[in-house]
Every structure is written in structure tokens, then in C-alpha cells.
Backbone as ProteinMPNN parsed JSONL, in Angstrom:
{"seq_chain_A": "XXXXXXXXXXXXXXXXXXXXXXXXXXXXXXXXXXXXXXXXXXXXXXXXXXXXXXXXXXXXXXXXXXXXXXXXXXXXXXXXXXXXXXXXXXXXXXXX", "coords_chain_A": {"N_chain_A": [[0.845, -1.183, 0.0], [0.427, 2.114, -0.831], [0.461, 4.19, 1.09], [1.908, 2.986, 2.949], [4.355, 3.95, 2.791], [4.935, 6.656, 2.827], [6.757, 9.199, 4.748], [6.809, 9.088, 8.116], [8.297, 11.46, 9.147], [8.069, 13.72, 7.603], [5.388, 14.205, 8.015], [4.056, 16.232, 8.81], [3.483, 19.66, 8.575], [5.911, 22.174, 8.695], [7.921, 20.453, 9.081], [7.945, 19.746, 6.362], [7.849, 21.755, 5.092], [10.208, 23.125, 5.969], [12.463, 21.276, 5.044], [11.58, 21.421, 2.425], [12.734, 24.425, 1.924], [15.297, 23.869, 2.459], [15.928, 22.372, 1.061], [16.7, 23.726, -1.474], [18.127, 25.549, -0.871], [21.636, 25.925, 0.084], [22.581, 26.161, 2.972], [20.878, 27.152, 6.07], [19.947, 29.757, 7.946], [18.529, 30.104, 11.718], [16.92, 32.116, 11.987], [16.161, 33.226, 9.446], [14.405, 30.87, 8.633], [12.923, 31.029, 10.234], [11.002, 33.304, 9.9], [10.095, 32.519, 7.339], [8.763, 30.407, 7.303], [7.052, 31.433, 9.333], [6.52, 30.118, 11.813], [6.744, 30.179, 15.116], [9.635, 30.217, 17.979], [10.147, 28.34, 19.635], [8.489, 25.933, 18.125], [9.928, 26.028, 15.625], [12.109, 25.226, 16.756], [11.423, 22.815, 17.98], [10.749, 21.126, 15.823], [12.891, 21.402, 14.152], [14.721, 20.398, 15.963], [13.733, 17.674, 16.257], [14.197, 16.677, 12.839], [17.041, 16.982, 12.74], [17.612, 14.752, 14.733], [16.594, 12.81, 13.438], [18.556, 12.879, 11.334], [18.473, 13.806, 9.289], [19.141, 16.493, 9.035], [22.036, 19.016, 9.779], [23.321, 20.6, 12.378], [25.124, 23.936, 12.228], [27.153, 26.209, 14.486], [27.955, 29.419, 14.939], [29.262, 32.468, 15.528], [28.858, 35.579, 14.355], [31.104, 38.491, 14.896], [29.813, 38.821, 17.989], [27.375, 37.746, 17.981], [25.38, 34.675, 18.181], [25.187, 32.382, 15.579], [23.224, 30.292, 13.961], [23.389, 27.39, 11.419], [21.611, 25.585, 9.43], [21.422, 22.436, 7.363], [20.571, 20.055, 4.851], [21.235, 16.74, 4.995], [22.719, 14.815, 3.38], [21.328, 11.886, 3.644], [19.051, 13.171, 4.542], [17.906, 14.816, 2.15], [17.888, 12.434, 0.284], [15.904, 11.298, 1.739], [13.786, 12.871, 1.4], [13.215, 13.683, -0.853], [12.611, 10.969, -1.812], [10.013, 11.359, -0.232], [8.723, 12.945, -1.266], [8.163, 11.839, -4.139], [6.605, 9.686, -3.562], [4.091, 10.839, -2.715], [3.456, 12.015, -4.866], [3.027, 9.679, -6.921], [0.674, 9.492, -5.371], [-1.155, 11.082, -6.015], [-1.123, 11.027, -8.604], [-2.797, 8.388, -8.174], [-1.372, 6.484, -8.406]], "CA_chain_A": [[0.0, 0.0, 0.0], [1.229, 3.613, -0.777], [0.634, 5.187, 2.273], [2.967, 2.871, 4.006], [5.526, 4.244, 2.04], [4.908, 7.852, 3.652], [7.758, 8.689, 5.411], [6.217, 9.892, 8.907], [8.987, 12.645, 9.841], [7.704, 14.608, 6.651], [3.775, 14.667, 7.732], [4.096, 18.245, 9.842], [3.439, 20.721, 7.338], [6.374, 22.604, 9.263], [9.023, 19.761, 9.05], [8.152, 19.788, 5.179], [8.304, 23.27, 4.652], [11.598, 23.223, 6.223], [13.174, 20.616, 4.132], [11.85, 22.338, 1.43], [13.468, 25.219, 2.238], [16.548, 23.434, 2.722], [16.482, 21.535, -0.51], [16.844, 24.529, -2.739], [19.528, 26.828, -0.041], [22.957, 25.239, 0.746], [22.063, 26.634, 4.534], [19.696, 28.483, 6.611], [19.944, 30.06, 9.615], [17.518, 30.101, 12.259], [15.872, 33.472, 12.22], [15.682, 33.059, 8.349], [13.615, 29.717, 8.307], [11.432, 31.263, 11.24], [10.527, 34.273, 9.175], [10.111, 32.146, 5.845], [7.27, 29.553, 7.651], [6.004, 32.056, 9.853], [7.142, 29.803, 13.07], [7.437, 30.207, 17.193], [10.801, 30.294, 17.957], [9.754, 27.043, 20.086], [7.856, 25.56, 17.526], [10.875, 25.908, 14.655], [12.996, 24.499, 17.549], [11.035, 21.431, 17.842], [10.589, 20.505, 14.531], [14.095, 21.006, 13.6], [15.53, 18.816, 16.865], [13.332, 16.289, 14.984], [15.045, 16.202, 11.867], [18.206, 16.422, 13.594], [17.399, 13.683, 15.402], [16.176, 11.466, 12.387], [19.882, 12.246, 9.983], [17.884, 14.552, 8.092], [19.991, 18.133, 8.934], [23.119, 19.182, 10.602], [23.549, 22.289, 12.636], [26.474, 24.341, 12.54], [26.853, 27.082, 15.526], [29.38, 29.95, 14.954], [29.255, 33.859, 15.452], [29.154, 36.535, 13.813], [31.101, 39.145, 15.716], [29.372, 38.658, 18.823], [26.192, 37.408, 17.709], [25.234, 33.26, 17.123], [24.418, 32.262, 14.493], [22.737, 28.453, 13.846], [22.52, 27.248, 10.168], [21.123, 24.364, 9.295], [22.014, 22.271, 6.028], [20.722, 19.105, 4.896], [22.467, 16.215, 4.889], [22.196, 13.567, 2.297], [19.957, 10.877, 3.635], [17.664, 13.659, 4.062], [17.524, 14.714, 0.975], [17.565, 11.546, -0.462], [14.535, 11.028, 2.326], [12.766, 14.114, 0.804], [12.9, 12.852, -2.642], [11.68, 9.843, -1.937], [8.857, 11.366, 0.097], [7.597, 13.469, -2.359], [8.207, 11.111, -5.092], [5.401, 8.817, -2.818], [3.037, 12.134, -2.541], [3.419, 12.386, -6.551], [2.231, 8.602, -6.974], [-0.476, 9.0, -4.465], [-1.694, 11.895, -6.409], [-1.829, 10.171, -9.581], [-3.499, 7.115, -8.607], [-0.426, 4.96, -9.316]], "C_chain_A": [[0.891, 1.247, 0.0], [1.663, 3.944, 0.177], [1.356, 4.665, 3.108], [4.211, 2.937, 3.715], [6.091, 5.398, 2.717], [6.335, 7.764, 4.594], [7.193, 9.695, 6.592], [6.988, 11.299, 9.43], [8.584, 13.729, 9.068], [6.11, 15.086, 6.997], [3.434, 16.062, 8.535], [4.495, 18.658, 8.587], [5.356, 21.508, 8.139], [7.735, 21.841, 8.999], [8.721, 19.747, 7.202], [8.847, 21.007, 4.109], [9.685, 23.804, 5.171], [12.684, 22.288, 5.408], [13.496, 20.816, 3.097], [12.221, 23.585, 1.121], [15.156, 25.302, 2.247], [17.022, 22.681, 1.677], [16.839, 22.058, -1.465], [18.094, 25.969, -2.035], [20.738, 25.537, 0.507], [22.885, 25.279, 2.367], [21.639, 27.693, 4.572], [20.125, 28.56, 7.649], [18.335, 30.067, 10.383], [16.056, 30.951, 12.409], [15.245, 33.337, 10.784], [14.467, 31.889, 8.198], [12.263, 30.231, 9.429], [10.893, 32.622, 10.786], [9.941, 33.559, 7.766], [8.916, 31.299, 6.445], [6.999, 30.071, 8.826], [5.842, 30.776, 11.452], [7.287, 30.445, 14.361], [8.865, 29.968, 16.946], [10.695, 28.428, 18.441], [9.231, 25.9, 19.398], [8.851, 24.807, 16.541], [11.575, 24.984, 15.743], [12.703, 22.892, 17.813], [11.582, 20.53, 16.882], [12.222, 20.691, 14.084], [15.28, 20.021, 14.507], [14.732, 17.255, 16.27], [13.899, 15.858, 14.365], [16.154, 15.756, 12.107], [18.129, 15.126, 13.707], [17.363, 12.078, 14.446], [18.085, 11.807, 11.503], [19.393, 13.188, 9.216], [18.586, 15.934, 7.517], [21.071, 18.078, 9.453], [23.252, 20.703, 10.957], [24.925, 22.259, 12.588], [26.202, 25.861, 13.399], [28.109, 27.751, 15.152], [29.062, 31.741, 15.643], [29.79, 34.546, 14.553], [28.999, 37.844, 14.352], [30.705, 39.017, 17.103], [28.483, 37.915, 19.445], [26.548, 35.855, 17.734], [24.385, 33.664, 16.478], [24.66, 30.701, 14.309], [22.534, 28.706, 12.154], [22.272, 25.934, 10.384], [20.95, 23.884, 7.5], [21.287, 21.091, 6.395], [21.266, 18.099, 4.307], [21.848, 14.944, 3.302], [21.461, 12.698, 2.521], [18.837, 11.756, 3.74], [17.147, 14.311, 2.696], [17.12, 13.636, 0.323], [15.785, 11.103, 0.399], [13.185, 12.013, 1.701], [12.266, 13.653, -0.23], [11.912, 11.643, -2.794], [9.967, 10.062, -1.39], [7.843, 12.08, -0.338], [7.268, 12.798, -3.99], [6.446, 9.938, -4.597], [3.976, 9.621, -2.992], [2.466, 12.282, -4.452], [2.229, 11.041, -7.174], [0.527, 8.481, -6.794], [-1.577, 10.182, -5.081], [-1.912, 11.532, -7.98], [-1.754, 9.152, -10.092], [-2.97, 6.081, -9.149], [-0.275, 4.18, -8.243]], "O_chain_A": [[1.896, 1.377, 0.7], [2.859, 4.08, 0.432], [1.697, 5.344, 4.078], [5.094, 2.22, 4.185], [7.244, 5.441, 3.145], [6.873, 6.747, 5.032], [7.061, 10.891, 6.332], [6.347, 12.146, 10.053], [8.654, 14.818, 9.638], [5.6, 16.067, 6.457], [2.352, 16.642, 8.617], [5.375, 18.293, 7.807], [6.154, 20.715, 7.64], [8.696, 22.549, 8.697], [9.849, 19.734, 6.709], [9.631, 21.163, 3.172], [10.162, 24.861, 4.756], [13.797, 22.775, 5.21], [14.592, 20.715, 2.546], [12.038, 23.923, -0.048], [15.949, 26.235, 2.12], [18.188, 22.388, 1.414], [17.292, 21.412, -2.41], [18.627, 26.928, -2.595], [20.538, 24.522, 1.173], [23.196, 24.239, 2.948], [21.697, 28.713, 3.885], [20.642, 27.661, 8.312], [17.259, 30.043, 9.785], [14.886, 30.716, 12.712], [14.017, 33.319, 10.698], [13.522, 32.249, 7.496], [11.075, 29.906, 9.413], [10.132, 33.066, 11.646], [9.227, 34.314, 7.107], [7.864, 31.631, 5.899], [6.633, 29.219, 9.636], [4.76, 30.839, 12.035], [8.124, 31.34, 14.474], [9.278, 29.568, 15.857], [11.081, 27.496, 17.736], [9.431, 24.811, 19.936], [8.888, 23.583, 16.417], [11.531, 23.792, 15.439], [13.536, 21.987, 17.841], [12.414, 19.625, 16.938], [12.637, 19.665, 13.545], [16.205, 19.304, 14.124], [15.191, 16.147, 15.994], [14.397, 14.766, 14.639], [16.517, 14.598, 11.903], [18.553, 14.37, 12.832], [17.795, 10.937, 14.608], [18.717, 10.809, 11.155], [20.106, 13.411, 8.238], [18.668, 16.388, 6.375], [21.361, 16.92, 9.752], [23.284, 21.682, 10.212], [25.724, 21.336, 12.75], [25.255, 26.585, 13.091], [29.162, 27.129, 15.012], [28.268, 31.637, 16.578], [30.869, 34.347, 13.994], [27.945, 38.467, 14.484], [31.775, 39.185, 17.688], [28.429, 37.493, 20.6], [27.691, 35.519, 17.422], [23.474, 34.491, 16.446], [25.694, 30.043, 14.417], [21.917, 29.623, 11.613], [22.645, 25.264, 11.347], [20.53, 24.619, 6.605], [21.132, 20.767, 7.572], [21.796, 18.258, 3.207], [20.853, 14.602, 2.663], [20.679, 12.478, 1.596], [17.759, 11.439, 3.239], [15.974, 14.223, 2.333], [16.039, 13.697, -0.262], [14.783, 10.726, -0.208], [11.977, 11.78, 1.639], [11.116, 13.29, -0.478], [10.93, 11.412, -3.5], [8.991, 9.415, -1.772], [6.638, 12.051, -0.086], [6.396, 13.166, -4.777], [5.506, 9.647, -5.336], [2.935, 9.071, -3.353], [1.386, 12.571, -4.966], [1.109, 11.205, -7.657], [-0.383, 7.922, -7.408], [-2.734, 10.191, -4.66], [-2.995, 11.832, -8.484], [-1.322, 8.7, -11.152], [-3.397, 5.186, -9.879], [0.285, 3.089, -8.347]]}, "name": "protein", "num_of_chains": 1, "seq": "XXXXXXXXXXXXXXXXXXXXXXXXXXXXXXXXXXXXXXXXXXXXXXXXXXXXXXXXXXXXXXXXXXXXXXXXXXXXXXXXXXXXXXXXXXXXXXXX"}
């Protein structure tokens, strides 16, 4: 069956819209991705210790000048996880 193809870390609108965000920028920073999907600071923070968590991203922590600054890049199984999980979404949309 399709839908058990789904890959569940993708079904939060929020964790999608961050991937896809991340599939078309080399890295994001934090403030950027929480201005771009309109995100809680708490909220973005979740959902991206998620991915983390799954292999999907990698932070990098540095400063600038004084300031941090978090980006976040993803890594190759998540991409390749992306692909595949919109490749599933594509299917399931036409009826294959």
C-alpha cells in the first residue's frame, strides 16, 4: 500500500516546509527559516531537533562578531529522504 511508504517525519506541514526550504539553499539560519514559515521560535525548535534527530539536517553554531548564528544544512539521507517522500506524494496523487 502507498501510504505505508509515507515517510512519517515529513507529515508536519512545518518539518516539510523546512526541508523544502533546505532543498533549494545550501544553509539556513535560524531566524531566516522562522521568518520564511512564519514559526514560534519554540515551535521551529522542535521541529528542527526532529530532523536532527532522524539524519535529516546538521547544525552548525558559529558567530558573527558577537552574535550566534545556527545554520542548518541538509544532509544527504535527508535529501535523499525528501525525494523519496515526495516522489510517494506524486504517486499517491496520480493514482499509481
Amino acid at each position: 500500500m502507498i501510504l505505508e511508504r509515507f515517510n512519517k517525519t515529513f507529515e508536519s506541514k512545518a518539518r516539510l516546509g523546512i526541508m523544502s526550504v533546505l532543498m533549494v539553499n545550501e544553509s539556513v539560519n535560524f531566524n531566516t527559516l522562522k521568518d520564511l514559515l512564519q514559526l514560534t521560535d519554540g515551535n521551529l525548535a522542535t521541529h528542527l531537533k526532529s530532523l536532527e534527530d532522524a539524519g535529516y539536517i546538521s547544525v552548525t553554531k558559529e558567530f558573527i562578531g558577537r552574535k550566534p548564528n545556527t545554520l542548518y544544512t541538509a544532509t544527504a539521507d535527508g535529501k535523499k529522504a525528501f525525494v523519496d517522500h515526495l516522489n510517494v506524494l506524486e504517486q499517491l496523487i496520480k493514482g499509481s
